[in-house]
Every structure is written in structure tokens, then in C-alpha cells.
C-alpha positions in Angstrom: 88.8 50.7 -91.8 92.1 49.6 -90.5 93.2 48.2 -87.0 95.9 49.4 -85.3 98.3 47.7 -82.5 101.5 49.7 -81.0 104.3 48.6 -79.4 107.9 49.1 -78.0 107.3 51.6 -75.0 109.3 51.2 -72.0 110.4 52.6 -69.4 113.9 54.4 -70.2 116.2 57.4 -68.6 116.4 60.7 -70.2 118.8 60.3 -73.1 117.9 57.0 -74.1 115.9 56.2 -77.4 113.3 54.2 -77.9 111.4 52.8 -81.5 107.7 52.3 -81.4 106.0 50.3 -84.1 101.9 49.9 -85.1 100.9 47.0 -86.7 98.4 47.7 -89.2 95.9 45.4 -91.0 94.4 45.6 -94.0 95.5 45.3 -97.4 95.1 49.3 -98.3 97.7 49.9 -95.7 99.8 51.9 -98.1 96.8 54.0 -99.0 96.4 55.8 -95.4 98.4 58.5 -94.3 99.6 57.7 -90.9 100.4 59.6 -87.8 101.9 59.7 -84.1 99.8 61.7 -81.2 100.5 61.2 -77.3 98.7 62.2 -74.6 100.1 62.7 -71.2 97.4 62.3 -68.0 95.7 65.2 -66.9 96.3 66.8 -70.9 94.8 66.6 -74.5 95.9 64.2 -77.4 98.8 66.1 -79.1 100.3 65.7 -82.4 103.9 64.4 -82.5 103.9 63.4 -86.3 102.7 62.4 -90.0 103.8 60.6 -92.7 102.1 60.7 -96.1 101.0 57.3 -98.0 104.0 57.2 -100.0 106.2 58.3 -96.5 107.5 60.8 -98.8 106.2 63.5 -97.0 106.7 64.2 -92.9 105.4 66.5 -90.1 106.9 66.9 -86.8 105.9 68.8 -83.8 108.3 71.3 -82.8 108.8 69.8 -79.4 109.6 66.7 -80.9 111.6 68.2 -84.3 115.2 67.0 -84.9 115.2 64.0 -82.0 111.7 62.0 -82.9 111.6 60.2 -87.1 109.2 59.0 -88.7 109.0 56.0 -91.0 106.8 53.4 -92.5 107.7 50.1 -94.6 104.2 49.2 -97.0 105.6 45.7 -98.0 105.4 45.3 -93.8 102.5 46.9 -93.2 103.9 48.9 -90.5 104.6 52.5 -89.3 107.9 53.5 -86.8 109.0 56.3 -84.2 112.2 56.4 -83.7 112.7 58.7 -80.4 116.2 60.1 -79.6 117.0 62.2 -76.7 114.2 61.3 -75.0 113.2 63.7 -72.0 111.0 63.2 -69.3 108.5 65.3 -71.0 108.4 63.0 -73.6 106.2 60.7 -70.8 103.0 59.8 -72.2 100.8 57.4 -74.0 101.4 56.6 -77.6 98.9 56.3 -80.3 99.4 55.7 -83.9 96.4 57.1 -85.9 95.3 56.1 -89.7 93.6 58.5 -92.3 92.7 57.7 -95.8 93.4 60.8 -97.0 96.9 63.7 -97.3 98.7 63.9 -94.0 96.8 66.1 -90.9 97.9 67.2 -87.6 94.8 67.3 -85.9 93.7 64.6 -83.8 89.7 64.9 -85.4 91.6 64.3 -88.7 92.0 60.5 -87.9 89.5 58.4 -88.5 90.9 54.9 -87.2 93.2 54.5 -83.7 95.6 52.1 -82.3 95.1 50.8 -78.0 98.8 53.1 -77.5 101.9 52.1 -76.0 102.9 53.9 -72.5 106.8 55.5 -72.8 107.6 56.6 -69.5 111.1 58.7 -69.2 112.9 59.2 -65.5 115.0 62.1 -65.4 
């Protein structure tokens, strides 16, 4: 098991970027794949994206493909989204997720979960 803190939201305008980081613990950090899912209110938990154990492997959704990037640093212990062009669609509640297996887009593919971080974008 790993524990899991996010951080970095905000409150920013549409075209601003932002970088969310979770804090994991654990020495096996760099054994989990890791991924990003939001969930807006009044909507499911959505993927956004996954990076594999090594981070030499990433998945993006296409609503988020070509402005959101995913990174992690093992020797840190810690996984990043770097969001671009945000939109006010982009408003939601962050969660990093960890699985001890390949990367997975599906939010029942997760087996430990981070508190979130809200990111709220004003158009």
C-alpha cells in the first residue's frame, strides 16, 4: 500500500497553467504505475492520464492530449501534471491514483488513492 497527498490546485483563468504534484510514501514508489483522474460535481471519476513505473510509458485522455504532461521523479518519490491551456472545463477535483501493476485507464484499475486537489478555471 502506498499513501497518496496532492497538491498545487488553484484557482486560475482560462489559459493559465498550473502543476499538481502527489506525494507518495513508501519505499516501492518506483514499482507503481501511477495515474491522474478528475472528477467534476454532478459527474464520474475520469481518466486524465498514466505513467508507467519507469515513466517511460504515458496515456493521455483525448480531452486533455497535447496541453496536460505527465511526469514522475523516483529518487523524489513523487508524480506531476503539468496543465497548459487550461479551460474551464478543466474544473474539477484532482486525484492521483497508484497501481502495482502496467499502466490502466480505468478508475477500478487503482488500487490506492490520494484526498485530490480542487483546480477550478474561470473563463
Amino acid at each position: 500500500q502506498v499513501q497518496l497527498v496532492e497538491s498545487g490546485g488553484g484557482l486560475v483563468q482560462a489559459g493559465d497553467s498550473l502543476r499538481l504534484s502527489c506525494a507518495a510514501s513508501g519505499r516501492t514508489f518506483s514499482s507503481y504505475a501511477m495515474g491522474w483522474f478528475r472528477q467534476a460535481p454532478g459527474k464520474e471519476r475520469e481518466f486524465v492520464a498514466t505513467i508507467s513505473w519507469s515513466g517511460g510509458y504515458t496515456g493521455y485522455a483525448d480531452s486533455v492530449k497535447g496541453r496536460f504532461t505527465i511526469s514522475r521523479d523516483n529518487a523524489k518519490n513523487t508524480v506531476y501534471l503539468q496543465m497548459n491551456s487550461l479551460k474551464p472545463e478543466d474544473t474539477a477535483l484532482y486525484y492521483c491514483a497508484a497501481r502495482k501493476s502496467s499502466t490502466s485507464s480505468r478508475v477500478a484499475g487503482y488500487d490506492d488513492w490520494g484526498q485530490g486537489t480542487q483546480v477550478t478555471v474561470s473563463s
